[in-house]
DRENDO-1510 file (C-alpha; in Angstrom, 1 decimal, always signed):
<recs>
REC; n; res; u; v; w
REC; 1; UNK; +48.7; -13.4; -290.5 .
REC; 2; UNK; +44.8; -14.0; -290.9 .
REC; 3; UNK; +43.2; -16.0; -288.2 .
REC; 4; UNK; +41.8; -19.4; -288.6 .
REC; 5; UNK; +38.9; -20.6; -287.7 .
REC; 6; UNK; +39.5; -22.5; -284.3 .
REC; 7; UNK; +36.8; -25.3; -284.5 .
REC; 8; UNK; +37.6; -25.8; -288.4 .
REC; 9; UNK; +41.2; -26.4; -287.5 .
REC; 10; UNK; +40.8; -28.5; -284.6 .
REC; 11; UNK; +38.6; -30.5; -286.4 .
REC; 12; UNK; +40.9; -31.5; -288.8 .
REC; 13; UNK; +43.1; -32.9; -285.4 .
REC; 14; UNK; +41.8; -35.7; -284.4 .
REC; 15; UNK; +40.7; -35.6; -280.4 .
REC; 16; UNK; +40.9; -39.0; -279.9 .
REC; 17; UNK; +44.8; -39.5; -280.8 .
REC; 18; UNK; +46.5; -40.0; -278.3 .
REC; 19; UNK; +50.2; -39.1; -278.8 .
REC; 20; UNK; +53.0; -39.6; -276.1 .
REC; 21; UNK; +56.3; -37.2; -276.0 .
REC; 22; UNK; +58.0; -34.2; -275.3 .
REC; 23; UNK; +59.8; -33.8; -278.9 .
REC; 24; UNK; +57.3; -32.4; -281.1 .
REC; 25; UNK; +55.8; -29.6; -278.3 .
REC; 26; UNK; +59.4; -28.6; -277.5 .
REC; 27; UNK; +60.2; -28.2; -281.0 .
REC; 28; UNK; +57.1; -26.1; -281.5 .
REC; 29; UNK; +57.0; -23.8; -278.6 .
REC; 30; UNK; +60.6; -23.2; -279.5 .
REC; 31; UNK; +59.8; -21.5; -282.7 .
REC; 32; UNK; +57.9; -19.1; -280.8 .
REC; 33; UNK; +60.9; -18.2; -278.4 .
REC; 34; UNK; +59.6; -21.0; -275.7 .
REC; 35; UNK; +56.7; -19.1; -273.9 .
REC; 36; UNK; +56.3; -20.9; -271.2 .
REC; 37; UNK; +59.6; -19.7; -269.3 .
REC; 38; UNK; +58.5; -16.4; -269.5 .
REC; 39; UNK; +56.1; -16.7; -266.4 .
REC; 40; UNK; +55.7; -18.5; -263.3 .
REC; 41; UNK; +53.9; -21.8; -263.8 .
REC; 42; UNK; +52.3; -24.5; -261.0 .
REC; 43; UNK; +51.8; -27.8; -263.0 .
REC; 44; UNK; +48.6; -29.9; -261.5 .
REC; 45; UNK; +48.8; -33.8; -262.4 .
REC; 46; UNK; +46.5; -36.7; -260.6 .
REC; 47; UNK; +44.1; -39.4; -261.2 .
REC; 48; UNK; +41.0; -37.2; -259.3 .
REC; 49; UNK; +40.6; -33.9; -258.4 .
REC; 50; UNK; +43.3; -31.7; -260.9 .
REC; 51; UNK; +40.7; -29.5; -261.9 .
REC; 52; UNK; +39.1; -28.2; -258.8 .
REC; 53; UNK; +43.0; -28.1; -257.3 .
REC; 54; UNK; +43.8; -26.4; -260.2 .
REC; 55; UNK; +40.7; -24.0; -260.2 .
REC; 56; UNK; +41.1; -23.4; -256.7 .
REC; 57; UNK; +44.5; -22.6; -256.9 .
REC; 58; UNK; +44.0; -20.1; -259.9 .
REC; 59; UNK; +40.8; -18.5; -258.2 .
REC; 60; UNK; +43.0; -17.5; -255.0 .
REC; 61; UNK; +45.7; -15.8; -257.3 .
REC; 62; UNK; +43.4; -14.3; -259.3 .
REC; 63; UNK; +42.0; -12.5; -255.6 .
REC; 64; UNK; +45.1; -11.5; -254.6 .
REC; 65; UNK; +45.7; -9.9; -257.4 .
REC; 66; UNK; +47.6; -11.3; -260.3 .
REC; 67; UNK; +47.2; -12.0; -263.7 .
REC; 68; UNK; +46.3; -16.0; -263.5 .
REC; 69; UNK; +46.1; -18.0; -266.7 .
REC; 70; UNK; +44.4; -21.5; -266.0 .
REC; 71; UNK; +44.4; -24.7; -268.1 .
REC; 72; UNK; +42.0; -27.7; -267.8 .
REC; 73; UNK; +41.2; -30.3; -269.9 .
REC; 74; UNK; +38.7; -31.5; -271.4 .
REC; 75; UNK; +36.3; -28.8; -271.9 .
REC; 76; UNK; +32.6; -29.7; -271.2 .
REC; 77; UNK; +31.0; -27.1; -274.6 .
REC; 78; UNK; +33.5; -24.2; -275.8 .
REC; 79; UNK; +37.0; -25.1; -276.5 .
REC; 80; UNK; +37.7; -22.1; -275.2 .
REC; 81; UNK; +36.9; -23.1; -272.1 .
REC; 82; UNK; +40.6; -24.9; -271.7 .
REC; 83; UNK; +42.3; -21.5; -271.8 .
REC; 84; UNK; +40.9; -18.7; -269.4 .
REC; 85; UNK; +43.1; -15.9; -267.6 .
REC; 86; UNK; +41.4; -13.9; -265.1 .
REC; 87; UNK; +38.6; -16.2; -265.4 .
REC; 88; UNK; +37.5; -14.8; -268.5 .
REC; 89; UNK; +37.9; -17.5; -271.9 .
REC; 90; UNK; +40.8; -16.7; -274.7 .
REC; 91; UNK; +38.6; -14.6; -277.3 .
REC; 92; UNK; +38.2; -16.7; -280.5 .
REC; 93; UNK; +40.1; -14.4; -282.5 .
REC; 94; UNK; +43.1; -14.8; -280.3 .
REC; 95; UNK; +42.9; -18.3; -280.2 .
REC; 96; UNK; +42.5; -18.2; -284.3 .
REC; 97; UNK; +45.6; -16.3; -284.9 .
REC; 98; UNK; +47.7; -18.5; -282.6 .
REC; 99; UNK; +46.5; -21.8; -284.2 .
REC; 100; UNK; +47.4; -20.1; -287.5 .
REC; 101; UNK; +50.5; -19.6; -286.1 .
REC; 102; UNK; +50.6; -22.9; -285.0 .
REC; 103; UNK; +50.0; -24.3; -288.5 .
REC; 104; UNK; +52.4; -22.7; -290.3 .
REC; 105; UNK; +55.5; -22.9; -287.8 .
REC; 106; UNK; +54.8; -26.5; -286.5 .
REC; 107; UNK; +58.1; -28.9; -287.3 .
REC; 108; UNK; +55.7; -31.5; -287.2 .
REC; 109; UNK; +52.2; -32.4; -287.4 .
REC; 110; UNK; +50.8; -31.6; -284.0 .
REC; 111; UNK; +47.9; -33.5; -282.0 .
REC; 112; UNK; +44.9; -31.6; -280.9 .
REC; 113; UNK; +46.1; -31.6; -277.2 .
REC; 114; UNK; +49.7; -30.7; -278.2 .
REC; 115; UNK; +47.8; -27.8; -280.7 .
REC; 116; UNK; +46.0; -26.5; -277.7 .
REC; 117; UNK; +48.8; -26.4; -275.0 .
REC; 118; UNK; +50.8; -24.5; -277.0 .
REC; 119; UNK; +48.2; -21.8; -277.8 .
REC; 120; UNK; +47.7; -22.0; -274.1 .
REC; 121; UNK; +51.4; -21.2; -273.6 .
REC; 122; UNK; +51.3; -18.9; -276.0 .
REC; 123; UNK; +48.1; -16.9; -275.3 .
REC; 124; UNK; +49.3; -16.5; -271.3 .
REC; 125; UNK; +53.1; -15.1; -272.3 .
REC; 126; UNK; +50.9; -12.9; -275.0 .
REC; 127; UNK; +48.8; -11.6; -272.4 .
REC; 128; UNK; +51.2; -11.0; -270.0 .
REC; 129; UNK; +50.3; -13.7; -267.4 .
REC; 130; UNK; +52.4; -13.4; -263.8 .
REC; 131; UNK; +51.3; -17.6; -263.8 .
REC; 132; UNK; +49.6; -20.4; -265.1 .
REC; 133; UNK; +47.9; -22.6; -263.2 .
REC; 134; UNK; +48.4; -26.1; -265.6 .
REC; 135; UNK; +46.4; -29.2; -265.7 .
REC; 136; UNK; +48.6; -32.4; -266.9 .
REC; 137; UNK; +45.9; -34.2; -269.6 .
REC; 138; UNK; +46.5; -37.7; -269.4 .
REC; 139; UNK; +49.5; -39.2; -267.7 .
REC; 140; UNK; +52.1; -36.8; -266.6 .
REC; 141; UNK; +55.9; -37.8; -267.6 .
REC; 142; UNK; +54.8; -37.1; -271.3 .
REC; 143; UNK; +52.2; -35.2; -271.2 .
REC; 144; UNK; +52.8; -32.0; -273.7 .
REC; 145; UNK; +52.2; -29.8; -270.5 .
REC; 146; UNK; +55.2; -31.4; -268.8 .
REC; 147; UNK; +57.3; -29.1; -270.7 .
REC; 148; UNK; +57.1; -26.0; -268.0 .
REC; 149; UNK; +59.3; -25.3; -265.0 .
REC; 150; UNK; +56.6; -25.0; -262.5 .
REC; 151; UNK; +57.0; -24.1; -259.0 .
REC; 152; UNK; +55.7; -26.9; -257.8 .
REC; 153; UNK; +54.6; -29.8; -259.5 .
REC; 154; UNK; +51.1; -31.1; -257.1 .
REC; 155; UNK; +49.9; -34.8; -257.6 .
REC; 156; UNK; +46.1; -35.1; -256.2 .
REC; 157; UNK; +45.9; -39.0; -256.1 .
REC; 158; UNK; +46.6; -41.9; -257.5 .
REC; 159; UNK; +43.9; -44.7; -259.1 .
REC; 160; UNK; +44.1; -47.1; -262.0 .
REC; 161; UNK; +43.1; -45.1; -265.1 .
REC; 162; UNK; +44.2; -45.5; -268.8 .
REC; 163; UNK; +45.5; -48.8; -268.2 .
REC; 164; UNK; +46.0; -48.9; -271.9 .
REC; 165; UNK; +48.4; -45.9; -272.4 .
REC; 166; UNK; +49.8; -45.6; -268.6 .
REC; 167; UNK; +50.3; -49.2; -267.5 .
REC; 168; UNK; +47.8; -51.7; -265.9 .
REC; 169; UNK; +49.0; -51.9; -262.1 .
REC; 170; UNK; +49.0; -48.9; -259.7 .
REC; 171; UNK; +52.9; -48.7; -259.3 .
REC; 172; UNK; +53.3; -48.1; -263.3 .
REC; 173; UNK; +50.5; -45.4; -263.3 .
REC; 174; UNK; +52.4; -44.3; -260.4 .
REC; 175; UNK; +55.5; -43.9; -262.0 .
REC; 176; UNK; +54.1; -42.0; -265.1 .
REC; 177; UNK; +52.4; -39.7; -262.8 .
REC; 178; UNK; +55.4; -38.7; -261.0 .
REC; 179; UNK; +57.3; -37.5; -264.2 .
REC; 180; UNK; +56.1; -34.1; -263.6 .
REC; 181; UNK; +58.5; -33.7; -260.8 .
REC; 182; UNK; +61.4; -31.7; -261.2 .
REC; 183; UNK; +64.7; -32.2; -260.8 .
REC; 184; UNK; +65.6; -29.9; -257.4 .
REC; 185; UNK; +61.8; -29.0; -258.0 .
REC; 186; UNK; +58.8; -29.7; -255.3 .
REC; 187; UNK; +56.2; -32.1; -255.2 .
REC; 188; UNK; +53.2; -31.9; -253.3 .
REC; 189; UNK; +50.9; -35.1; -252.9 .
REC; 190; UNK; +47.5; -35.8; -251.7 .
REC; 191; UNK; +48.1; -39.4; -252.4 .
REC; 192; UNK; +46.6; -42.0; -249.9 .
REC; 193; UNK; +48.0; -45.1; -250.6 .
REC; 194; UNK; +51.3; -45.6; -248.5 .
REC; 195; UNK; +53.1; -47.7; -251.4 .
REC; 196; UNK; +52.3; -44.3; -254.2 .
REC; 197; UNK; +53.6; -42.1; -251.4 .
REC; 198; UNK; +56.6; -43.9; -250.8 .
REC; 199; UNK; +57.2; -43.9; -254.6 .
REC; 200; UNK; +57.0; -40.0; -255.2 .
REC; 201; UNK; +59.1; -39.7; -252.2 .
REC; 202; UNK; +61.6; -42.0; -253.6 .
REC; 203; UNK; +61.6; -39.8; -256.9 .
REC; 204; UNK; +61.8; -36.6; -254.8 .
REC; 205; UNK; +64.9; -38.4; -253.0 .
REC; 206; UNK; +66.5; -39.2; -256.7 .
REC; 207; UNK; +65.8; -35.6; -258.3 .
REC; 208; UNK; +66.6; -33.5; -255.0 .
REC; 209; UNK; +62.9; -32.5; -254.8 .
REC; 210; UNK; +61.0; -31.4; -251.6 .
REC; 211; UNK; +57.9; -33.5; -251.3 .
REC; 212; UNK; +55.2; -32.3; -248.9 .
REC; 213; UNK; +52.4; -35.1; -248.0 .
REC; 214; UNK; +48.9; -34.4; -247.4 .
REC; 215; UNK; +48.4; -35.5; -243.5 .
REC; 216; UNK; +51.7; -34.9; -242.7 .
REC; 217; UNK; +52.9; -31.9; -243.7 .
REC; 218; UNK; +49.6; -30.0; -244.3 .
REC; 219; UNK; +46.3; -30.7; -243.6 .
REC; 220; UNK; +42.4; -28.8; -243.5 .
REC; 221; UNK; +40.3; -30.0; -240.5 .
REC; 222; UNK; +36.4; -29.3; -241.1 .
REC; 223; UNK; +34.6; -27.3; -238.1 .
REC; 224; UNK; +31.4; -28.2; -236.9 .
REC; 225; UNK; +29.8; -25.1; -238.8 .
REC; 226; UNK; +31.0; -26.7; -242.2 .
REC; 227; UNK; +33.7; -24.2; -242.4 .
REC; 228; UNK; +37.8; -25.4; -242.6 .
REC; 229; UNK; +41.2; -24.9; -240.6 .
REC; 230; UNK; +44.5; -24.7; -242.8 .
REC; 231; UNK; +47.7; -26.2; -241.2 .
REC; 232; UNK; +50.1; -25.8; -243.5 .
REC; 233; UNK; +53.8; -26.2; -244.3 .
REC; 234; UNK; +54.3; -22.6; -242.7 .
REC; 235; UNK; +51.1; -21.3; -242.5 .
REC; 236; UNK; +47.9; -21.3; -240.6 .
REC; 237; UNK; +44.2; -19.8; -241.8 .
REC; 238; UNK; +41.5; -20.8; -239.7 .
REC; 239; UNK; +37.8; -20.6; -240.5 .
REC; 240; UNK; +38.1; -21.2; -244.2 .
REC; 241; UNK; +34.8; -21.6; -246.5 .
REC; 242; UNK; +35.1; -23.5; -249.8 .
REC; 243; UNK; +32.2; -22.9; -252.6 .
REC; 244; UNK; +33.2; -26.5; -254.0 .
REC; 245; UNK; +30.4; -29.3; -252.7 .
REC; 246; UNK; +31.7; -32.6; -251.5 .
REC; 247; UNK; +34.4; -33.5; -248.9 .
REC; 248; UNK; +36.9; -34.6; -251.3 .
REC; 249; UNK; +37.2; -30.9; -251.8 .
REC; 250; UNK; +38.9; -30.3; -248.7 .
REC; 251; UNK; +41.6; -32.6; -249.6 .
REC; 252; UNK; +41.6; -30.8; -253.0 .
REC; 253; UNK; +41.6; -26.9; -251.0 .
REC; 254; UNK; +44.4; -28.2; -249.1 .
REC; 255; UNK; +46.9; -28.9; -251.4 .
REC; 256; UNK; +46.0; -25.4; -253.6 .
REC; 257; UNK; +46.8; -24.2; -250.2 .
REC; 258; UNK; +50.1; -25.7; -250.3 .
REC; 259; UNK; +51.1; -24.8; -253.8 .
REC; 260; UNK; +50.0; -21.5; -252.7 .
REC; 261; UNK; +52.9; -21.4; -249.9 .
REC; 262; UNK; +55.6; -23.0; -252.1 .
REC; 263; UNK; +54.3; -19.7; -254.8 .
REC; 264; UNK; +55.0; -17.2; -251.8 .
REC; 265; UNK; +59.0; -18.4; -252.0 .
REC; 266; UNK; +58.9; -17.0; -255.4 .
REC; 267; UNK; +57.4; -13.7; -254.3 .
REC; 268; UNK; +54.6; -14.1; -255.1 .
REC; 269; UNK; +53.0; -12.7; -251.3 .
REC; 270; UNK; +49.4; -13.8; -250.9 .
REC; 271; UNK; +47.3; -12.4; -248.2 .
REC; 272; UNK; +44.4; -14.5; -246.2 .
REC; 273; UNK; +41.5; -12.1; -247.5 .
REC; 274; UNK; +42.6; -13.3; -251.1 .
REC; 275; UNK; +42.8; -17.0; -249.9 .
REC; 276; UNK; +39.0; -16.7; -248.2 .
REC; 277; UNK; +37.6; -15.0; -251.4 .
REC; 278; UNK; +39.1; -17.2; -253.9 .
REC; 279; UNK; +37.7; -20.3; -252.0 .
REC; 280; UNK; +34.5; -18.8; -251.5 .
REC; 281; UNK; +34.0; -17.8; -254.8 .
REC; 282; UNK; +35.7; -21.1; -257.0 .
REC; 283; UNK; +33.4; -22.0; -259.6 .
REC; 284; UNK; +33.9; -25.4; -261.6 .
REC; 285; UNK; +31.2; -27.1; -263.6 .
REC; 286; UNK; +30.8; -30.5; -263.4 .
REC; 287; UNK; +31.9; -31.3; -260.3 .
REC; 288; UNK; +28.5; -32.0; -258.0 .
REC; 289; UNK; +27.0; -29.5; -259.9 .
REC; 290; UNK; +23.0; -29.1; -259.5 .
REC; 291; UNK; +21.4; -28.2; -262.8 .
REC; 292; UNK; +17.7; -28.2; -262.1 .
REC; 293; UNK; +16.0; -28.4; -258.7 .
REC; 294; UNK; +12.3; -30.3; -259.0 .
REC; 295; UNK; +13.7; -32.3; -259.7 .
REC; 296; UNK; +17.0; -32.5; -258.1 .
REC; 297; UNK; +19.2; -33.1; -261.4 .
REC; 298; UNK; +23.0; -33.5; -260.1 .
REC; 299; UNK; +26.1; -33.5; -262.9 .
REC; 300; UNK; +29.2; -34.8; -261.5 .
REC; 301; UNK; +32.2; -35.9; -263.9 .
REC; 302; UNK; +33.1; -38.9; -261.7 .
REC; 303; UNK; +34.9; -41.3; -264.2 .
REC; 304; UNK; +36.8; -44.0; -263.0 .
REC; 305; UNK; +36.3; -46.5; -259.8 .
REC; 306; UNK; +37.7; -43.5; -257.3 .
REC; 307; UNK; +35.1; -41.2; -258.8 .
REC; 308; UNK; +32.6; -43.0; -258.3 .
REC; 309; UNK; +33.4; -43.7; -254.4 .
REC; 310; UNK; +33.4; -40.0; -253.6 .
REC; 311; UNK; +30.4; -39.7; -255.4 .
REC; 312; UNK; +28.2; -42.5; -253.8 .
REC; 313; UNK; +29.6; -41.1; -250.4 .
REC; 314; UNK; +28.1; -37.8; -251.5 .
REC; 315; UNK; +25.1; -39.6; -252.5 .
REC; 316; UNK; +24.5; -40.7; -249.3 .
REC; 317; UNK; +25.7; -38.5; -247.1 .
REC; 318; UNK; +24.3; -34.9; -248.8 .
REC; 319; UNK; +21.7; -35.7; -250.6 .
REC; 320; UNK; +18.0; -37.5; -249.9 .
REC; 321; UNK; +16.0; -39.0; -252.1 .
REC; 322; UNK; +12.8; -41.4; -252.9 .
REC; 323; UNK; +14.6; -42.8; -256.5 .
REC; 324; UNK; +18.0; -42.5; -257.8 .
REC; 325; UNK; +17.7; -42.0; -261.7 .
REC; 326; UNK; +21.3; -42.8; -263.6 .
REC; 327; UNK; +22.2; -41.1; -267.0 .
REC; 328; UNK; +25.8; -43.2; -267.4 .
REC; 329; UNK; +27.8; -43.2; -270.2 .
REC; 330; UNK; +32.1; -44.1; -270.1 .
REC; 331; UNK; +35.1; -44.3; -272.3 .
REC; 332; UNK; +36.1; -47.8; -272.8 .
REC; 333; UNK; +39.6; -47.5; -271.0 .
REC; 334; UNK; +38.2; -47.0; -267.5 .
REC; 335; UNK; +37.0; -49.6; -265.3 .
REC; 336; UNK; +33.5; -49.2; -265.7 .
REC; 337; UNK; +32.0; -52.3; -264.2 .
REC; 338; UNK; +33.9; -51.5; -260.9 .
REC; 339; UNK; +31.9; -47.5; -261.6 .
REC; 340; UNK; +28.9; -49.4; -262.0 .
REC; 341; UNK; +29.3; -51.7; -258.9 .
REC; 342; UNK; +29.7; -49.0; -256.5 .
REC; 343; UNK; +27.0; -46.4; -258.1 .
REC; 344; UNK; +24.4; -48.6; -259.2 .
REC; 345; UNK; +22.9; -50.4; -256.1 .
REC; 346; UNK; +21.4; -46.9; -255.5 .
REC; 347; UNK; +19.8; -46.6; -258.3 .
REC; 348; UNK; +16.2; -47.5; -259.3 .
REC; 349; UNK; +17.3; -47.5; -263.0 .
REC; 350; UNK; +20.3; -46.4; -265.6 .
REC; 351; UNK; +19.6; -44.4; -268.9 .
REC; 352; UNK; +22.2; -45.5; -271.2 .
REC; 353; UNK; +23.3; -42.6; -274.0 .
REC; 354; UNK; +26.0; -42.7; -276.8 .
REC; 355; UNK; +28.6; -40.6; -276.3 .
REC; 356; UNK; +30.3; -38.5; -279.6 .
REC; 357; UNK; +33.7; -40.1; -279.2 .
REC; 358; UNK; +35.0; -43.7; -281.0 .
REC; 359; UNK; +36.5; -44.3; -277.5 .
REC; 360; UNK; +33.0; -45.0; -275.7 .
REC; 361; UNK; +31.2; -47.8; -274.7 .
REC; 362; UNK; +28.3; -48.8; -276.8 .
REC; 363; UNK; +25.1; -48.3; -274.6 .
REC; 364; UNK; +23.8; -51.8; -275.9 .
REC; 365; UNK; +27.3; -53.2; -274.6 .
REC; 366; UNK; +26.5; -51.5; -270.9 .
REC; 367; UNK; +23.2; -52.4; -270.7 .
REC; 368; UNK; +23.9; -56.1; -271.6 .
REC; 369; UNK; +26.9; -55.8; -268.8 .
REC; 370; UNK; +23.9; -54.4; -266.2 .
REC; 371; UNK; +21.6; -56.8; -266.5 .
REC; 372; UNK; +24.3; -59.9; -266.1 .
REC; 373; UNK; +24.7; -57.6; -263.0 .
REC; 374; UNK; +21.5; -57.2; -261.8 .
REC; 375; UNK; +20.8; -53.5; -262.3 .
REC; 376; UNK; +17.8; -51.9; -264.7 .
REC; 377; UNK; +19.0; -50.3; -267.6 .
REC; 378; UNK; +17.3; -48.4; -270.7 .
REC; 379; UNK; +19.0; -47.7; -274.1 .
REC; 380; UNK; +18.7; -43.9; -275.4 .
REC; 381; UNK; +19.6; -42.8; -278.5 .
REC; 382; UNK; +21.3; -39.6; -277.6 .
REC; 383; UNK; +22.0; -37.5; -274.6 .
REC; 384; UNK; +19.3; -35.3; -275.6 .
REC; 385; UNK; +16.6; -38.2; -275.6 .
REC; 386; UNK; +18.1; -39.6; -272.3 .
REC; 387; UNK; +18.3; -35.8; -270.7 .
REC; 388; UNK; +14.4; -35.7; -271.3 .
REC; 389; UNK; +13.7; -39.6; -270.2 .
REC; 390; UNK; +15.4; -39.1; -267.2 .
REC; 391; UNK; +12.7; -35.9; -266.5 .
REC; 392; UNK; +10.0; -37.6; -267.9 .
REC; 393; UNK; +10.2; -40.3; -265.1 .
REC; 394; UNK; +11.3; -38.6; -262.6 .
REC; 395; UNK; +8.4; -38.2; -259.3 .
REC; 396; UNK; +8.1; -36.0; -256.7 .
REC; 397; UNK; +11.2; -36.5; -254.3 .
REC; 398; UNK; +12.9; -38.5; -257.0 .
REC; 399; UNK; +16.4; -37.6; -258.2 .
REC; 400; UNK; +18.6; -37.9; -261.3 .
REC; 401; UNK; +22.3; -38.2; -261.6 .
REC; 402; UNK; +24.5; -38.0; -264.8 .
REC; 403; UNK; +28.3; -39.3; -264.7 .
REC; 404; UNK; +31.0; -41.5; -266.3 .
REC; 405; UNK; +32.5; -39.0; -268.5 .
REC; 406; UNK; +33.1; -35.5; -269.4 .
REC; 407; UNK; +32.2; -36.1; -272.6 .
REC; 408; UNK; +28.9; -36.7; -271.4 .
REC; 409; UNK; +29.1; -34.1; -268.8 .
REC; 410; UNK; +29.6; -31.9; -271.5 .
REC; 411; UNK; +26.6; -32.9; -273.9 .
REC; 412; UNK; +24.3; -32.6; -270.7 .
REC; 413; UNK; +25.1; -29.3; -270.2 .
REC; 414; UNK; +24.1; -28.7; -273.9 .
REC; 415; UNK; +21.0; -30.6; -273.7 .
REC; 416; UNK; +20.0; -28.1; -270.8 .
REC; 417; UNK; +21.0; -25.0; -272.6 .
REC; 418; UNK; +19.1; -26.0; -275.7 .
REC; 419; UNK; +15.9; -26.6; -273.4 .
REC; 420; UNK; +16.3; -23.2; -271.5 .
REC; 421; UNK; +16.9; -21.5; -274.8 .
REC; 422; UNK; +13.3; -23.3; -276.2 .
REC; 423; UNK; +11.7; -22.4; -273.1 .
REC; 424; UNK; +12.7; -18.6; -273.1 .
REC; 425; UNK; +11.9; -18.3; -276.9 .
REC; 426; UNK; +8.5; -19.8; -275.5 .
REC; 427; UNK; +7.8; -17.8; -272.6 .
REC; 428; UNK; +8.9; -14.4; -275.1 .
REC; 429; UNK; +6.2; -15.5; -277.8 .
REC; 430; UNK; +3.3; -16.2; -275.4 .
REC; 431; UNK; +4.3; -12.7; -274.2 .
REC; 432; UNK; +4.4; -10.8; -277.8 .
REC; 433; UNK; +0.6; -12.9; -278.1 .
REC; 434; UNK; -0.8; -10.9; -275.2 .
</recs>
């Protein structure tokens, strides 16, 4: 079968459907002899914090050893990004063939995330993956991932996010969430709120699961030289380094650290030199992540109220500064004037971008929102333009800070890619001159 052409093909899915159920993925992977039995899974769902968990978790495999497959969502440039094994992204051409694949056996029409979970699936059973390390996308209870047997199915925490789709109080977001556990399965929480803890144990109760809690059956205690100690469901590591910047991440480390353990019942035996390398050597864009130096330009894809928290007590805890310069740009389902209440009092100004997606905020709508707030905001026209404003204004000691979305996360990183690229072609012709 010739391969498509994976961006052609996606294109013609739209990205910003949304579409809730397990029917139509079931049906699909089940034409290709249901792939994602055929190797150990650990399903990572959550408000904050899935993907580093989930990189985490996959990083510390891939050390000790075995063939890891890892799925995220959203990617920030490459599709391909979504679907890596041994930290290396699905080649196009593999990716191309599946989704021909795809498009010819599908039941039914497919959504772009259904489209790419399967390949995911798909491409790890192909490539003879020992596990997959699975991000939920949006939700959990019907999310197209949901349809693995994982090991253990880990919930980070709990906030308000797509009110629209998952229900507008915490308990009903809650309750979605919590449909990734299994019945007789385990669920492992980092939840802080005592009433979302109480409901995932309630589900565990109902469905026979174990459920291990975050402070009480596991925990990481930072040391005073900025290293961590592990206290886990049956295991102990002391003097543990993660690469990851922030102290959210050590609630994050700790509960790859317990999937890790429930893993080991499986067989899967995972020595403490794999653990230390894997956390010293996770990688994961986006999260706190320092793109230029003078000056300091930090990308972080805080995106809802939670988000924003960690990243203000990052702000002000890590980092010192003479001006906070804001590139801020959010989808319209989040709670963006809560964002901007905790984020913005630290800033001397926002630069306000479009983001490629029907599901954003206007800029002009934000900025109107800021100023009936208080806080100084300028219009851009694109990431690009706001990228370079930001720069432009920045002063010695000044700093700039992009969030609100991935989306925008993702055209950032662009932006800066495009402006190395100009500035090597540059520095190459003023060298062919001489």
């Amino acid at each position: 079968m010739n391969s498509l052409n994976p961006g052609a093909y996606l294109s013609g899915l739209n990205i910003d459907v949304m579409r809730f159920g397990l029917e139509a993925i079931t049906g699909l992977l089940e034409r290709f002899g249901a792939p994602q039995n055929d190797y150990f899974t650990l399903l990572i769902g959550g408000t904050n914090g899935k993907g580093s968990t989930a990189a985490m978790t996959a990083s510390m495999l891939r050390e000790a050893g075995f063939r890891t497959g890892l799925y995220t969502s959203p990617h920030l440039v490459d599709v391909r990004e979504r679907i890596v094994l041994d930290g290396k992204k699905i080649p196009g051409r593999d990716l191309g063939r599946i989704l021909s694949e795809i498009s010819v056996k599908a039941p039914e029409p497919v959504s772009y995330f259904e489209a790419l979970t399967a390949a995911a699936f798909i491409y790890f059973q192909r490539a003879r993956a020992d596990i997959a390390v699975m991000e939920v996308g949006l939700g959990g209870r019907l999310d197209a991932t949901n349809v693995c047997r994982p090991l253990a199915s880990v919930i980070t925490n709990i906030g308000l996010e797509h009110t629209a789709y998952l229900g507008r109080t915490l308990a009903a977001v809650a309750g979605e969430k919590a449909g990734i556990i299994k019945q007789g399965g385990v669920c492992i929480t980092g939840a802080t709120q005592k009433r979302v803890a109480d409901h995932l144990a309630s589900v565990c109760r109902r469905k026979k699961a174990r459920f291990y809690r975050l402070g009480k059956d596991f925990e990481v205690i930072r040391r005073r030289d900025g290293t961590v100690d592990y206290s886990g469901i049956n295991r102990k590591i002391s003097s543990l380094r993660i690469a990851l910047s922030g102290g959210h991440q050590l609630a994050n480390a700790a509960l790859a650290l317990a999937a890790l353990e429930v893993a080991e019942e499986s067989g899967l035996k995972i020595r403490d030199a794999a653990i230390r390398a894997g956390l010293r050597k996770t990688r994961w864009e986006a999260r706190m992540e320092i793109l230029h130096t003078r000056p300091v330009f930090l990308l972080d894809g805080a995106h809802n109220p939670s988000g924003a928290r960690v990243l203000r007590r990052a702000l002000e805890e890590d980092f010192s500064f003479r001006r906070l310069i804001l590139i801020f740009a959010v989808l319209s389902d989040k709670d963006y004037r809560t964002m901007l209440q905790k984020i913005a009092p630290l800033a001397s100004v926002a630069i306000l971008p479009p983001l490629p997606t029907g599901r954003a905020v206007p800029p002009e709508q934000l900025a109107g929102l800021m100023k009936k707030m208080g806080f100084q905001a300028v219009v851009a026209g694109t990431v690009d333009e706001a990228v370079s404003l930001a720069l432009a204004m920045a002063e010695e000691g000044d700093m700039i800070c992009a969030l609100g979305s991935l989306y925008l996360a993702g055209e950032v990183k662009q932006s800066f890619h495009q402006m190395n690229s100009c500035g090597k072609a540059r520095r190459t012709e003023k060298s062919e001159k001489r």
